[in-house]
C-alpha positions as CSV (number, residue, x, y, z in Angstrom):
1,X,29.2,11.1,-21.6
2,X,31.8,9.5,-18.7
3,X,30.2,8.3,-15.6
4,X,30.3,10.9,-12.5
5,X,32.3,10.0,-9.7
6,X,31.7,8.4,-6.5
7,X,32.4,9.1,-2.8
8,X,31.3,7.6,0.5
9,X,28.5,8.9,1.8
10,X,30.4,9.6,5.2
11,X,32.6,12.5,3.5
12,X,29.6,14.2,2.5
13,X,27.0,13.6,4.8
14,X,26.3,13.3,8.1
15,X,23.8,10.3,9.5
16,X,21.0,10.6,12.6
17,X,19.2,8.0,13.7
18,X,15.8,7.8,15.6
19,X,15.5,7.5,19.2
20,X,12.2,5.5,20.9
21,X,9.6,7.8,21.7
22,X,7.3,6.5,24.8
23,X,3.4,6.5,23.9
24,X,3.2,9.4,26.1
25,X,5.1,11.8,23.8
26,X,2.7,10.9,20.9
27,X,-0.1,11.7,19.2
28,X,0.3,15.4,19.7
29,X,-1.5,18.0,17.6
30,X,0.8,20.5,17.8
31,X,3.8,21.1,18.9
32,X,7.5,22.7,17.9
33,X,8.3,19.8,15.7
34,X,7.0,16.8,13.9
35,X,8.0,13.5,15.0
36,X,7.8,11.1,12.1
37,X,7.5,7.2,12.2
38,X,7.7,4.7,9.6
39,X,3.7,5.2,8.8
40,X,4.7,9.1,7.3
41,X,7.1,7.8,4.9
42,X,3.2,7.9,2.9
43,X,3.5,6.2,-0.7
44,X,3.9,8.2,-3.5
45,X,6.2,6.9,-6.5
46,X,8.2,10.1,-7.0
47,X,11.9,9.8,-5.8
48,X,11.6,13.4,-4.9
49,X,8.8,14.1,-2.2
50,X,8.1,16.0,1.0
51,X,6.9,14.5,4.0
52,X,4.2,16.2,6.7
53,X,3.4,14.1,10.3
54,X,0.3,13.3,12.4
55,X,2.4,13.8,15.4
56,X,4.3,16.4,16.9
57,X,6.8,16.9,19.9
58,X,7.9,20.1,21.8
59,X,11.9,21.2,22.3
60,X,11.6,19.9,25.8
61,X,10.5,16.3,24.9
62,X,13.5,15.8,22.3
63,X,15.6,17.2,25.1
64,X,14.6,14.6,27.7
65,X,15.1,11.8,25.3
66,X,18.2,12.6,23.6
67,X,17.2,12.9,20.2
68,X,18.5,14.8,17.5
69,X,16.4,16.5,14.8
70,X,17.1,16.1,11.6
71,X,17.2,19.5,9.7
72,X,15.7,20.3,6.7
73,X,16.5,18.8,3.9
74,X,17.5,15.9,5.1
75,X,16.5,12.2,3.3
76,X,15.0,10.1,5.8
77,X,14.6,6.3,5.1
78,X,13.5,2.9,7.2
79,X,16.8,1.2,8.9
80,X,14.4,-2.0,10.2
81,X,11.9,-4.3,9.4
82,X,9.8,-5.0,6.2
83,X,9.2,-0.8,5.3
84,X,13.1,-0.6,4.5
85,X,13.4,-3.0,1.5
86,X,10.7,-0.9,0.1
87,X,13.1,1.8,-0.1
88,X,11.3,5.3,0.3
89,X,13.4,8.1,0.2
90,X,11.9,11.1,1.6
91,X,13.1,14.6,2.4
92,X,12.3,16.6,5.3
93,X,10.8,20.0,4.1
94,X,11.2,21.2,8.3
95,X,13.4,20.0,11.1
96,X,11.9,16.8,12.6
97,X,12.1,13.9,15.2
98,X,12.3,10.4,14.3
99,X,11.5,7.5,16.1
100,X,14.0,4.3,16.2
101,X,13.2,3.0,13.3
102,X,13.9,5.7,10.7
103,X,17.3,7.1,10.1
104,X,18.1,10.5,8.0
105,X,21.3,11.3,5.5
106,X,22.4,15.3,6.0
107,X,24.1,16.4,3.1
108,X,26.9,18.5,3.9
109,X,27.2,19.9,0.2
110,X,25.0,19.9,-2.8
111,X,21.3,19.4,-3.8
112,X,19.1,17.9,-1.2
113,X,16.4,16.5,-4.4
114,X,19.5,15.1,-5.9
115,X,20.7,13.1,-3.0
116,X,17.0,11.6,-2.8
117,X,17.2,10.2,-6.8
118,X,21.2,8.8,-5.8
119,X,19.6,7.4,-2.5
120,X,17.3,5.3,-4.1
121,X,19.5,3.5,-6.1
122,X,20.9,1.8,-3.4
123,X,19.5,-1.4,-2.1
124,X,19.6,-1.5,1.3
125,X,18.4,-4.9,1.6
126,X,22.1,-5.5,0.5
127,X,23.3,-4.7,3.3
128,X,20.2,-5.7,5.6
129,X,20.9,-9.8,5.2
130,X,18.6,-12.3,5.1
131,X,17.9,-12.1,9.1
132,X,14.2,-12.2,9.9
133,X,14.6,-8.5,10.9
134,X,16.2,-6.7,8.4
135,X,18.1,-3.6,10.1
136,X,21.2,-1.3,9.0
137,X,23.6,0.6,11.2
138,X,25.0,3.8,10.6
139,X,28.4,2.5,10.0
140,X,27.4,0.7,7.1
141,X,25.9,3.8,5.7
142,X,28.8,6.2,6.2
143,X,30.6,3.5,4.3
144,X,27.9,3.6,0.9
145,X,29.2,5.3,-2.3
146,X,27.4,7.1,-4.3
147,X,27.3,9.1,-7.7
148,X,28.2,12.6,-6.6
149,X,29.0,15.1,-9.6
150,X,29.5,18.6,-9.1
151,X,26.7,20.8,-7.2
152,X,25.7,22.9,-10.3
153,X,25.1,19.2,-12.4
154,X,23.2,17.7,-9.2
155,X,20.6,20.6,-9.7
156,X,20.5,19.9,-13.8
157,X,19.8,16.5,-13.0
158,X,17.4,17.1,-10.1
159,X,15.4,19.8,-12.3
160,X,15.5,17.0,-14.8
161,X,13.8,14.2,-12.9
162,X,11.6,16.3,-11.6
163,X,9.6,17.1,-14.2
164,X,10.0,14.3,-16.3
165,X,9.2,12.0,-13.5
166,X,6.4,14.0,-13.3
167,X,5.2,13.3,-16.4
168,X,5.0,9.5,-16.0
169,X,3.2,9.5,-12.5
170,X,0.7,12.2,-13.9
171,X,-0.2,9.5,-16.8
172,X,-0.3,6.7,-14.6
173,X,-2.4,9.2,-11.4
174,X,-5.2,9.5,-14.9
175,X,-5.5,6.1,-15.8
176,X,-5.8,4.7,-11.9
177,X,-8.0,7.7,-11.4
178,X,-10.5,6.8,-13.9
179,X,-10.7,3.2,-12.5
180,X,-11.6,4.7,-9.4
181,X,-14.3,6.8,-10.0
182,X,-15.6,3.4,-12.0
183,X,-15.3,1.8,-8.9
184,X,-17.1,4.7,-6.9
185,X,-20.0,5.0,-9.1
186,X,-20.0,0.8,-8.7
187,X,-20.3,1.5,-4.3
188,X,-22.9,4.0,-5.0
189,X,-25.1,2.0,-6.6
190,X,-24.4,-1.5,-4.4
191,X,-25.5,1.5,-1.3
192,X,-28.3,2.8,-2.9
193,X,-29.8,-0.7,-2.0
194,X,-28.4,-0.9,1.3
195,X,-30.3,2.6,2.1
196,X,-33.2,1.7,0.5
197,X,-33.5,-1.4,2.9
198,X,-34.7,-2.0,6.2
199,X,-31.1,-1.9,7.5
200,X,-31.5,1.8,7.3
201,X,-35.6,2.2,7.6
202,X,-36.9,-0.7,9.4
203,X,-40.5,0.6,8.7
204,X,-40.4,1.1,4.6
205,X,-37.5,-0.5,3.6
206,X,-36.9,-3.3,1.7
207,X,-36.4,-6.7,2.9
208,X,-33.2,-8.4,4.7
209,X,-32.4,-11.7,5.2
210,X,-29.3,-13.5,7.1
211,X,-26.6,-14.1,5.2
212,X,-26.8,-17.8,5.3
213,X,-30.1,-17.9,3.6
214,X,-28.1,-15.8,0.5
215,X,-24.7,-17.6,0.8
216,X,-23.7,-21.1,0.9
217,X,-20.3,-21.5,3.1
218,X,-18.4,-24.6,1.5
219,X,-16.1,-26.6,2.8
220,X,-13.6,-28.6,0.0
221,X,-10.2,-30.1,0.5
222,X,-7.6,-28.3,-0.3
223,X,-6.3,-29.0,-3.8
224,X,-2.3,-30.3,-5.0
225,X,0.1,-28.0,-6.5
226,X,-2.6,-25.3,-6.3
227,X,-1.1,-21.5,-5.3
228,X,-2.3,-19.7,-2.3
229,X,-5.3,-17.7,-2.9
230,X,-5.4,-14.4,-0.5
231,X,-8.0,-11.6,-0.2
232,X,-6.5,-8.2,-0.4
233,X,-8.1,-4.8,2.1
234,X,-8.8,-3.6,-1.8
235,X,-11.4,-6.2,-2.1
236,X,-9.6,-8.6,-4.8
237,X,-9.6,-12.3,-4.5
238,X,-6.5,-13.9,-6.4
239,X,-3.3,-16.0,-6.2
240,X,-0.9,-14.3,-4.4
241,X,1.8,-15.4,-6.4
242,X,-0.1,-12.9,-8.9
243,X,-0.1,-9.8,-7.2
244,X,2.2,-7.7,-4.3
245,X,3.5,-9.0,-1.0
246,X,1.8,-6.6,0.7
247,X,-1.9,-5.7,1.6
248,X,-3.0,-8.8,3.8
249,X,-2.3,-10.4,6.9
250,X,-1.0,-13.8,7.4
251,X,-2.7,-16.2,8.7
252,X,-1.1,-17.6,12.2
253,X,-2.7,-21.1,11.4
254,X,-0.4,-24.3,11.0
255,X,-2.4,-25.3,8.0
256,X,-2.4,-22.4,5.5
257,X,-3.6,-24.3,2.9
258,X,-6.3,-25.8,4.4
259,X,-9.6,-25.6,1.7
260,X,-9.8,-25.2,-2.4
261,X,-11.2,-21.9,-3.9
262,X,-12.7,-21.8,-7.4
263,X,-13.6,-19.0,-9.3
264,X,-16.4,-16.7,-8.3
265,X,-16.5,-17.9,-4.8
266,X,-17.0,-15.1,-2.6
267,X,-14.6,-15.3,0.2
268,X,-14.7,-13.0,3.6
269,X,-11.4,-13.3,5.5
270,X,-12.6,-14.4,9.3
271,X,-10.3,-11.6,11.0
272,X,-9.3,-9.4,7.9
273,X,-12.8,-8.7,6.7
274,X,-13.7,-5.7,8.6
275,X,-10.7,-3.9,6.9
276,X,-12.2,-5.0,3.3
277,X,-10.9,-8.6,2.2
278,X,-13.8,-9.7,1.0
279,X,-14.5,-10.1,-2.6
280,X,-15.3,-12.7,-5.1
281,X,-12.4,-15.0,-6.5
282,X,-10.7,-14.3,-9.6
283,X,-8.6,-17.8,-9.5
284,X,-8.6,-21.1,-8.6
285,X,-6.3,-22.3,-5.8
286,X,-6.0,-23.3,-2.4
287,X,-6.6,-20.7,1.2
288,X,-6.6,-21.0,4.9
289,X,-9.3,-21.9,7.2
290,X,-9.6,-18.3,8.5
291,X,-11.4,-17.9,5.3
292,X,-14.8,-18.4,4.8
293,X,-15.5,-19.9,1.5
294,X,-18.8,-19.4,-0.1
295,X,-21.5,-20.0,-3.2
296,X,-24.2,-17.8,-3.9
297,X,-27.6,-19.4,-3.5
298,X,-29.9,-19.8,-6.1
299,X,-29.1,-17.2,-8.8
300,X,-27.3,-14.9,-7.1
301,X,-24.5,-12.8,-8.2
302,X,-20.9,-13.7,-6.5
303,X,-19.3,-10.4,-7.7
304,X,-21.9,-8.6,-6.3
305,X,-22.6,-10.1,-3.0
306,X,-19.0,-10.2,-2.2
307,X,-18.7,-5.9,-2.9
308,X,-21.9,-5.7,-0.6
309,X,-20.4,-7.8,2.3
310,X,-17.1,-5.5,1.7
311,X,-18.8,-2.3,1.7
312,X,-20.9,-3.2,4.6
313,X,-17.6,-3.9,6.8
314,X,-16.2,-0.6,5.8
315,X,-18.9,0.9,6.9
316,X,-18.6,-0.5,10.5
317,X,-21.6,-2.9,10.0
318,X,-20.7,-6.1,10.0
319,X,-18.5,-5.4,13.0
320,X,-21.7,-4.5,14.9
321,X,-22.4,-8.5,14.9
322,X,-18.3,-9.5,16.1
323,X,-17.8,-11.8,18.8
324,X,-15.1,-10.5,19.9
325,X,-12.3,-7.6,18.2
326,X,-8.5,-6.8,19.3
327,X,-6.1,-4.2,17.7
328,X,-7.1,-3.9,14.0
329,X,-8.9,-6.4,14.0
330,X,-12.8,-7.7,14.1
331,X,-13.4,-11.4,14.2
332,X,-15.6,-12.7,11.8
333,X,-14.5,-16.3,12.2
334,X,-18.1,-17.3,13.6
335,X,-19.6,-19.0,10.5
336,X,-22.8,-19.5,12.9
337,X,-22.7,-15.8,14.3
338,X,-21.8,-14.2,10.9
339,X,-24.2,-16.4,8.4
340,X,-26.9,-14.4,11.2
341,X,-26.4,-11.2,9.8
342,X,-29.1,-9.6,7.7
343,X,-28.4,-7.8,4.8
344,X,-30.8,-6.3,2.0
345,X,-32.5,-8.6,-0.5
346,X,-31.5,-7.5,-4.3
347,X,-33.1,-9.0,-7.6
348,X,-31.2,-11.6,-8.8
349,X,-31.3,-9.2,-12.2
350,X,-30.1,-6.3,-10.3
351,X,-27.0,-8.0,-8.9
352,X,-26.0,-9.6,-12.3
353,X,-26.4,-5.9,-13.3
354,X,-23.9,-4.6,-10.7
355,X,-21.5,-7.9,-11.3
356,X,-21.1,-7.5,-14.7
357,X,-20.0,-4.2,-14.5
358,X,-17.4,-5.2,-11.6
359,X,-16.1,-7.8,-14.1
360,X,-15.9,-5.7,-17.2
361,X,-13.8,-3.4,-15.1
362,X,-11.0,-6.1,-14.1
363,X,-9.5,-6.0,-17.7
364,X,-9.0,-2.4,-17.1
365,X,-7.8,-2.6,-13.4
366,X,-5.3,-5.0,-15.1
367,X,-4.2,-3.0,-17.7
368,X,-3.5,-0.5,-15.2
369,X,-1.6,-2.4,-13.0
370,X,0.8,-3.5,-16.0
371,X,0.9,0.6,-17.2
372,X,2.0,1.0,-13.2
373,X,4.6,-1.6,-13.6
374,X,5.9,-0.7,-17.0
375,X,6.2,2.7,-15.5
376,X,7.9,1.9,-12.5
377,X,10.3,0.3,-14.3
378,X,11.0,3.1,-16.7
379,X,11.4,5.7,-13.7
380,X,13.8,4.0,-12.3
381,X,15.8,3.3,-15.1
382,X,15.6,7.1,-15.8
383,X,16.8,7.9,-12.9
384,X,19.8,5.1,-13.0
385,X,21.0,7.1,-16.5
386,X,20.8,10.8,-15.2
387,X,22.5,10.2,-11.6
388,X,25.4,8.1,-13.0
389,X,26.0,9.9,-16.1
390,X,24.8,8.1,-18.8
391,X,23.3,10.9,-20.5
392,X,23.8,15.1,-20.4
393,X,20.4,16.1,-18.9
394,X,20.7,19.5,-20.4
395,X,20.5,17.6,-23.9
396,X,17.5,15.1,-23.1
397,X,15.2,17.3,-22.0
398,X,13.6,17.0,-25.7
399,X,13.3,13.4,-25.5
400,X,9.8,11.3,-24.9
401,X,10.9,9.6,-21.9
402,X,7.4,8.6,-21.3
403,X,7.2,6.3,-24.6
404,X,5.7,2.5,-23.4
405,X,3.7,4.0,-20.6
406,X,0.5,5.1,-22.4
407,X,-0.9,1.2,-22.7
């Protein structure tokens, strides 16, 4: 089957930008109309998704700032920073604000889903540069082209994608699904021991001790041609080189290589703990001195410990014993102030219990992750072939387009 056409996007569309909201306009629970940032945009790996907002404005505060609201169905995407070269696409389900950051494509004619699929083929980082701001004018989207076949195809195609999109998130939602409940049924049972100890019932429980009489912090230099080791808010420990850009915080130090990391070291980032990084290493390489790098004492288990020190900054705890916190953050840097901390006494046999089943979970975490990938990959290149024409959706609707995602 022939490719579609294209057209600019400026014959068919119409652009809105944002306007900047003051702090006084936000956070509203109600109001006329929602006013969406850059945080709404919420993750999900469907092309075709709807979009809700924690804040809301009246008619009288988009009036005083000169905004116009995007109407329903509209796609609304990042036009600065980091958020737009991860290019979500959503569409507007109601007429909304946006704030200066976000900009939203009207179509003037066809189906709103298929404009979101045609959308995301496009790389905005393209036309972003290499500037340390990334940003994107409205010119320069008037001026995009786009597949654009005829309004009755656009809704084959949409009705297409949508379920058969569908049908490769739902197998990869299962799989990461099961490896959570794993994981929650792993939290349960590293609290059970928390609220059996006297952190919780100073009378009956059982035993704490600081965590410097349970954890050795190390100091090593930092190794040659070793890759940066970062701790992620999920609680792994890895090279970064291995995993996503995304899901720490830099370090601001001049020497961000400053001490080696082996394997099962369990490592607490100094200002990025409270939020989870904390967790025990999974490879060798080298990480800042923000970290604090440490061994298990005696025969404790390094898996273990470093899920109890994580769940115990979720839930508020360690932050109890900061020095000092700022936005987002709670500083932890203190090796003398945080080694202080009690936390509950386990059986050596008990941890190793717990640890082994937080290792024997990693293959499947990894297997996940790949399936994730793998399916990633395949969406997009499904959506690639039906948008441009490659194939008549109205024949492949048969087809297993989900083949290679069930690892």
């Amino acid at each position: 089957m022939s490719s579609y056409p294209t057209v600019k996007l400026g014959r068919v569309a119409r652009i809105i930008s944002g306007v900047a909201f003051p702090h006084s306009f936000q956070g509203q629970e109600s109001g006329e109309y929602p006013f969406l940032k850059v945080s709404d945009l919420s993750t999900q790996r469907s092309g075709y998704s709807v979009i809700g907002a924690q804040n809301w404005v009246s008619r009288g505060d988009i009036s005083t700032l000169g905004a116009r609201l995007a109407p329903t169905g509209s796609v609304v995407f990042p036009k600065v920073g980091a958020a737009l070269l991860k290019n979500p696409r959503r569409l507007l389900r109601q007429p909304s604000a946006m704030d200066n950051n976000l900009m939203a494509v009207v179509p003037q004619v066809g189906d709103p889903r298929f404009w979101v699929y045609a959308l995301s083929l496009i790389d905005l980082s393209e036309l972003a540069g290499s500037g340390p701001l990334p940003y994107v004018n409205e010119a320069q989207i008037r001026d995009l082209r786009i597949s654009f076949p005829d309004e009755r195809e656009q809704r084959h195609i949409a009705d297409f994608l949508d379920i058969e999109i569908s049908k490769v998130d739902d197998l990869v939602s299962k799989k990461e699904r099961l490896v959570s409940l794993m994981n929650e049924r792993i939290d349960s049972q590293v609290l059970q021991h928390v609220g059996s100890s006297q952190l919780v019932n100073r009378a009956t429980g059982h035993p704490t001790l600081p965590i410097r009489r349970i954890l050795t912090k190390v100091t090593r230099p930092a190794a040659a041609n070793s890759g940066i080791i970062t701790a992620y808010r999920d609680g792994q420990v890895t090279e970064r080189s291995l995993r996503r850009a995304e899901g720490y915080t830099l370090s601001a130090s001049a020497d961000p290589q400053g001490q080696n990391v082996r394997v099962d070291d369990v490592v607490v980032h100094g200002l990025d703990g409270f939020a989870g990084a904390i967790g025990a290493s999974e490879a060798i390489g080298n990480c800042s001195p923000v970290y604090h790098v440490c061994t298990p004492i005696g025969s404790g288990d390094a898996h273990f410990l470093g899920r109890l020190l994580r769940l115990l900054a979720l839930q508020g705890y360690l932050g109890n014993f900061a020095t000092s916190t700022r936005e987002r953050a709670v500083d932890f840097r203190n090796w003398d102030l945080f080694g202080r901390i009690p936390i509950p006494i386990v059986s050596p046999d008990e941890q190793r219990e717990i640890g082994d089943r937080i290792t024997k979970l990693r293959p499947l975490r990894e297997l996940v992750t790949r399936s994730a990938s793998l399916a990633a990959e395949r969406r997009q290149a499904l959506i690639t072939a039906a948008v441009t024409g490659q194939f008549d959706v109205s024949t492949a609707s048969g087809r297993n387009v989900t083949d290679g995602v069930t690892a």
